[in-house]
N, C-alpha and C positions, 0 to 999 in steps of 0.2 A: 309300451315303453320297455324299454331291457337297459339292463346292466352288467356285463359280463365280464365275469373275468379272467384271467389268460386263461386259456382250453387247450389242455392236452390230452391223453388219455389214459385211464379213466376221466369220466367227467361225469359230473353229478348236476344236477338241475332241482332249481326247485321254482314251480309256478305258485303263481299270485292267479285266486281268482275270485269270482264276485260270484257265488253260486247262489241258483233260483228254487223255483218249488218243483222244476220239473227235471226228474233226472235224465229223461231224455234230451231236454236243452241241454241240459247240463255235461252231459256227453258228448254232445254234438261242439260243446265249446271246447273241450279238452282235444278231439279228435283234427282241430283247425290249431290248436297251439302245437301239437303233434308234429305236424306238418312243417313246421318253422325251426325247429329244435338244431340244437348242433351236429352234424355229422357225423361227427366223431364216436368209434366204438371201441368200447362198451359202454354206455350209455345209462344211467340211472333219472329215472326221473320221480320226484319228490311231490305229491297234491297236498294240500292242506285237510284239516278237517273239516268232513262233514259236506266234502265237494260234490258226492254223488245226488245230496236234496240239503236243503237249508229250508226244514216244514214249518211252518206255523206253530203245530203244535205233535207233542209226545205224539198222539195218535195216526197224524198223516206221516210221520216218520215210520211206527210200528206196521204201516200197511206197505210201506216201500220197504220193509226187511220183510214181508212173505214174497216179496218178489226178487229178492236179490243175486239169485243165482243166476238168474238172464243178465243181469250188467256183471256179473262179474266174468262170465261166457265171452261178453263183450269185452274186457278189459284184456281180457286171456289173449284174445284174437288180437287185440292192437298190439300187444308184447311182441307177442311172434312174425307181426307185420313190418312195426319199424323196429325189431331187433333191438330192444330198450328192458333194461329192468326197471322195476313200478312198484311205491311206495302210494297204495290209493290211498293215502290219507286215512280217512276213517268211513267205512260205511256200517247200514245198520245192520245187524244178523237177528236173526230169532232165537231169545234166551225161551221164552215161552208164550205163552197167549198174549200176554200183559206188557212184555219186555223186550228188549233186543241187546246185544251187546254194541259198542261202539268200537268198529273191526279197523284194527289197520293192518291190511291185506301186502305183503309183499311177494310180486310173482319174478321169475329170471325172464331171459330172452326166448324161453322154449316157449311162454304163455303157461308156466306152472306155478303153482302158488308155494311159494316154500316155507312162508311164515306169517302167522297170522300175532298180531297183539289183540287182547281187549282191554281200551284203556281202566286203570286201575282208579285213579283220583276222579271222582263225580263233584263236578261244578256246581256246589249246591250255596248260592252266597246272595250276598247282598251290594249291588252295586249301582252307583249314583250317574244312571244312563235312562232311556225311556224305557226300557223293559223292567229296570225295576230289580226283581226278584227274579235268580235261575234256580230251579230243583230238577239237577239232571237226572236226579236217582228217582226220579215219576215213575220214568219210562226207560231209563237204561240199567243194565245190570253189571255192578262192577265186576272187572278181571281180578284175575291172583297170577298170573305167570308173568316172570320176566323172562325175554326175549331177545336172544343175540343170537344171530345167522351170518354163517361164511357168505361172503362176496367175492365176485370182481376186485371191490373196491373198497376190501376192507374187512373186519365183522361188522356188520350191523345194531344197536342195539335201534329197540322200538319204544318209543312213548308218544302221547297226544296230547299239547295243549295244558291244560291242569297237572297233569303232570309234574310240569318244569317248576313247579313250587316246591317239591319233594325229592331233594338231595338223596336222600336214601337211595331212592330210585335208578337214580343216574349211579352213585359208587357203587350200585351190584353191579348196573349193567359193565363199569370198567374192571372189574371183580371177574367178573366172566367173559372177557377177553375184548370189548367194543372198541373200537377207531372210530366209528362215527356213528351220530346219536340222530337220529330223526325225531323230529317236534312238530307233524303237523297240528297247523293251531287254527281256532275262531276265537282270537283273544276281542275282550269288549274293546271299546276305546277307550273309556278312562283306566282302565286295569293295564295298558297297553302303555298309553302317556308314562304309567309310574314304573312300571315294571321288565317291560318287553325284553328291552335290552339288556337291562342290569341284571338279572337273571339267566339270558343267554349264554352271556358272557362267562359269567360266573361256573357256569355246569360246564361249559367250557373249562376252563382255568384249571376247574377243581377236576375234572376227571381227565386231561390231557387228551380231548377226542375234538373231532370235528363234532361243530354243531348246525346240522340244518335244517331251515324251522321254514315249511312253505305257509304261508298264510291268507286268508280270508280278504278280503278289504274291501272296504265301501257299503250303501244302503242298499240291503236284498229285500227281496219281492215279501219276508215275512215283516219287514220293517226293522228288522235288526241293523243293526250299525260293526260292522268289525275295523281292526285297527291296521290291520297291514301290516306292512315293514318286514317282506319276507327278506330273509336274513342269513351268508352262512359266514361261519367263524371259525376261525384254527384253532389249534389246543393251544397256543400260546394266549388265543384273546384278541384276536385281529381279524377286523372286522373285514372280510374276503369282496363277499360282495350283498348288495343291498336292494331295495326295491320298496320302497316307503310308499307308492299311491299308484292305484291305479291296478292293470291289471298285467299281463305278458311274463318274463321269467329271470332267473338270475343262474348264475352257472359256476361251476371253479373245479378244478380237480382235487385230489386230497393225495397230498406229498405224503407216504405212511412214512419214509426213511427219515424224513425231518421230524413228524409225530415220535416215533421210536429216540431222536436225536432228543428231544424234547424231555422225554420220561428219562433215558439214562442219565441224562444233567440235573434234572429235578427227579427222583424219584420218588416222589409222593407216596403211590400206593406202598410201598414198604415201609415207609414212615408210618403211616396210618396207624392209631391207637385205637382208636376206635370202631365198631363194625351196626354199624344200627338195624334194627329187626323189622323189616319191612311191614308185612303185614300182623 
């Protein structure tokens, strides 16, 4: 299922997927939506979190981050192939024996990797779904860098998921120059029902950026449940294009002369009194 919206270029994409235990499946499904993508260059394309395995547990995660240099070889190779830049959402890295980071890998169209985040907010909550209890910090190791990279299509900033609860976050990333904000997420369903959008939006609003958020959706092979609703939205708060169930991609360019229009009418950040201390 797609929803797209007008395509010029740049064009930014962001897929919806239902990721397994195997990250070779898992590849193998990304390499067929690949295929289908819009033409148009230069090309970004947006994964959600955690699209390379969706484990069972800490520990079958922590054994696909000693392996992770092979897919990400592989990812390198797809950039250069269909001439796309690549926000792999988030995979696992090796922090040490015990631990891994939660990487969101961004490479251009040469297949280089030019910026890495590791997400900083660890999902460690209680939430009224069959899992129960998440303790991300088991087995992931939180970041301390924020992260904004020249594009094509804009600067980039980086965040993951958990994240999007932490304002802070997002006004550095506009602090240090961001147009558009990537959010790959594995939001639960019920945290998704309350939240999703009005959050979005909001870090939207509030930092004058594109927001877009590829997401998770549906019951994966660990028995989790995620909530969808991949999503991109303008700085004004307008909801671009959407993607609520199911899997396939959504698409839109990012006008920066009207974001620019956008901040000299409102200039927010120069109002700003405030400056909050991230970490």
């Amino acid at each position: 299922m797609n929803k797209t919206a007008n395509i010029s270029t740049p064009t930014i994409v962001a897929l919806q997927m239902c990721s397994g235990l195997s990250p070779d499946d898992n590849l193998a499904s990304l390499k067929r939506v690949l295929k289908t993508l819009p033409t148009t260059r230069p090309l970004l394309v947006c994964l959600p979190e955690a699209f390379l395995v969706f484990s069972k547990s800490g520990n079958d995660t922590l054994r696909v981050a000693k392996q992770v240099e092979r897919y990400k070889l592989q990812l390198s190779e797809l950039c250069q192939h269909h001439n796309i830049w690549l926000n792999a959402g988030t995979m696992p890295e090796p922090f040490n024996e015990h631990k891994y980071y939660a990487a969101s890998h961004l490479y251009n169209n040469q297949g280089e990797l030019v910026a890495t985040y590791n997400k900083i907010h660890l999902f460690d909550v209680t939430v009224d779904d069959k899992t129960g209890s998440y303790r991300e910090s088991d087995f992931t190791q939180a970041g301390s860098d924020v992260v904004v990279v020249d594009s094509p299509f804009g600067k980039i900033g980086l965040t993951v998921c958990y994240d999007l609860r932490f304002s802070g976050l997002f006004n550095e990333l506009v602090r240090q120059g961001a147009d558009i904000i990537l959010v790959p997420s594995a939001f639960t369903v019920p945290t998704g029902q309350a939240h999703w959008q009005p959050l979005l939006t909001a870090r939207a609003i509030e930092t004058q950026c594109y927001v877009v958020a590829a997401a998770q959706h549906g019951t994966h092979e660990n028995g989790r449940q995620t909530y969808g609703h991949s999503i991109i939205i303008s700085p004004w708060g307008n909801i671009l294009s959407e993607l609520p169930t199911g899997t396939g991609f959504i698409s839109c360019s990012a006008d920066l002369d009207q974001l620019q229009k956008i901040r000299r009418d409102m200039p927010v950040q120069s109002h700003q009194r405030f400056r909050e201390h991230l970490l």
